[in-house]
C-alpha positions, 0 to 999 in steps of 0.5 A, a space after each residue: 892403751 899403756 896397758 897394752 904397750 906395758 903387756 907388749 913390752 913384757 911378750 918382747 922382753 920374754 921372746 928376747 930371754 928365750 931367744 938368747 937360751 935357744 941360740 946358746 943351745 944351737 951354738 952348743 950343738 954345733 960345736 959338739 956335732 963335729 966332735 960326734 962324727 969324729 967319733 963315728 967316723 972314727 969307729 968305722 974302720 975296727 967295725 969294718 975289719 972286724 966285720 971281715 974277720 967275723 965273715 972269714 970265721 963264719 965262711 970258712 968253717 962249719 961251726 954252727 954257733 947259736 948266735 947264727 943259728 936262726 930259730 926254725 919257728 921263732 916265738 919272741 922278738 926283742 926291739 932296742 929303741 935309741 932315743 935321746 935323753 934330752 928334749 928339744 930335738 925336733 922329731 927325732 925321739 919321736 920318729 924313732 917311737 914310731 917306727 917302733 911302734 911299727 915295728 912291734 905291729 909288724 912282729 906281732 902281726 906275724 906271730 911274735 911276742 916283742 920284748 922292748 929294750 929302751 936306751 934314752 929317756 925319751 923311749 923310757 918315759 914313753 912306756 912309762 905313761 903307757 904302763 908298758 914293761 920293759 926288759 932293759 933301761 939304759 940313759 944318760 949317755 945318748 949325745 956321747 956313748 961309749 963302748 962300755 955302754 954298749 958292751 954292756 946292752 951287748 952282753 944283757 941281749 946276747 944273754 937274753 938270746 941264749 936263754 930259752 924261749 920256755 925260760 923268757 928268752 928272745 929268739 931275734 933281736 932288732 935294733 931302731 935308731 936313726 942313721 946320719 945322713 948328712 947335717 940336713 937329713 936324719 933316717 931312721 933305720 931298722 937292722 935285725 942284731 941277731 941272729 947275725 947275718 955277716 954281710 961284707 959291705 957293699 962297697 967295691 973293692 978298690 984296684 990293687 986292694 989286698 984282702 987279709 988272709 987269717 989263720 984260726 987258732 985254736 979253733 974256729 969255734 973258739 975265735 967265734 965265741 970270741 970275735 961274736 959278742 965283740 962284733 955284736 958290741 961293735 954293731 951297737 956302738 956304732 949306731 949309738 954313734 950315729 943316733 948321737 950325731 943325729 939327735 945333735 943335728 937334729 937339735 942344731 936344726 930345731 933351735 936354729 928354727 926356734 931362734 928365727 922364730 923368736 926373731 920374727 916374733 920379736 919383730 912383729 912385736 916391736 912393731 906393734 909397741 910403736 903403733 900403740 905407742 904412737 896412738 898413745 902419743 897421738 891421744 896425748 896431743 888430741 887431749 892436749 889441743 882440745 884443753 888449750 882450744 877449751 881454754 881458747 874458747 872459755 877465755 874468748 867467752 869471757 870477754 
């Protein structure tokens, strides 16, 4: 029996350790996910006078660029995977491979080769025990990327876009990443990058709302060999963004899950030390009162 408490005793202290780790952690969350959708916030209106430059240039002139110009029989396809670099994220890597997953079974359903580009450890480490090769790794950037970051996977995808099929170039791009909804729901979503399909947003126009008027100096072509990788850029660190704010969410929840667990575990715990520290008392004092009631009888026989 005191074997037993001793074991029980040492579960309770090392749930309590573990207990305490996991609630650092949330705290740690929760004070970095106000700051990641500041930052997403904050990045949506560039994005959206941006994206209403780049439907003027593209609306209002006649140039063919090549990253709209959709190929006629596409042959490859490349997928950027957002994921995290850290664990302890719930499911939020894993739905992400997934859909991936999904994705690349789609595209090849269809007739495509797919060329995956993984940003985060967690996509990086799942090609790697699958033996899969990857055009492009990037990490440690996931809970807080900049615009650097995405410039850079912007440039190697619109490089990997111009170059010829023939020369291992991909005629589209898709990105998957998980969209933030709100602190309790994380989607993932699906956007194809390129080739670019310059949509105006779905939001109506508000009364009184005035639309810029632009002028195209020196040309068209130019402003969109200009405005095209920045828009493209932008696209990216906008839902590097997003996935920073998800996974953090996503992390809040799962060690806010993680610490009630281990209190709970911890209760039941400490309930079953007093029961066997009771039978232990309970044993000590039958032992006690059948020595003393021996004694009694021993005596008593002497006599």
């Amino acid at each position: 029996m005191a074997a037993s408490l001793r074991e029980l005793r040492q579960r309770r202290n090392s749930v309590t350790t573990i207990k305490k780790v996991t609630r650092a952690m949330e705290l740690i969350a929760s004070s970095r996910i106000i700051k990641a959708q500041q930052r997403a916030h904050a990045a949506a209106p560039f994005a959206r006078e941006l994206t209403r430059a780049v439907s003027a240039v593209a609306t209002f002139s006649n140039v063919d660029h090549p990253l709209t110009t959709e190929s006629p029989d596409p042959k490859r396809a490349a997928m950027l995977l957002v994921t995290s670099d850290r664990g302890l994220a719930g499911a939020y890597s894993s739905s992400v491979i997934k859909e991936g997953e999904q994705l690349t079974k789609l595209l090849t359903d269809s007739g495509k080769a797919v060329v995956p580009y993984v940003a985060g450890r967690k996509a990086a480490a799942f090609y790697n025990f699958r033996q899969r090769t990857v055009a492009g790794s990037w990490d440690g950037f996931s809970e807080a990327p900049t615009y650097a970051h995405a410039r850079e996977i912007a440039d190697r995808l619109i490089e990997a876009f111009l170059t010829p099929t023939e020369d291992g170039g991909v005629d589209e791009i898709h990105i998957v990443f998980t969209r933030f909804v709100s602190m309790l729901t994380q989607r993932v979503d699906v956007i194809r990058l390129l080739p670019l399909e310059v949509v105006e947003g779905a939001e109506p126009a508000q009364p009184g709302e005035l639309h810029p008027l632009y002028e195209f100096e020196p040309d068209p072509e130019t402003v969109l060999d200009t405005l095209l990788p920045i828009y493209v850029a932008s696209r990216i660190q906008y839902c590097f963004l997003q996935s920073a704010a998800s996974e953090l969410a996503s992390r809040q929840r799962a060690m806010k899950s993680a610490t009630d667990n281990a209190q709970q575990l911890i209760e039941r715990l400490t309930r079953e030390a007093n029961q066997a520290r009771q039978a232990e008392i309970t044993q000590e004092i039958s032992e006690i009162v059948g020595g003393a009631a021996a004694l009694a009888e021993a005596s008593a026989s002497a006599e």
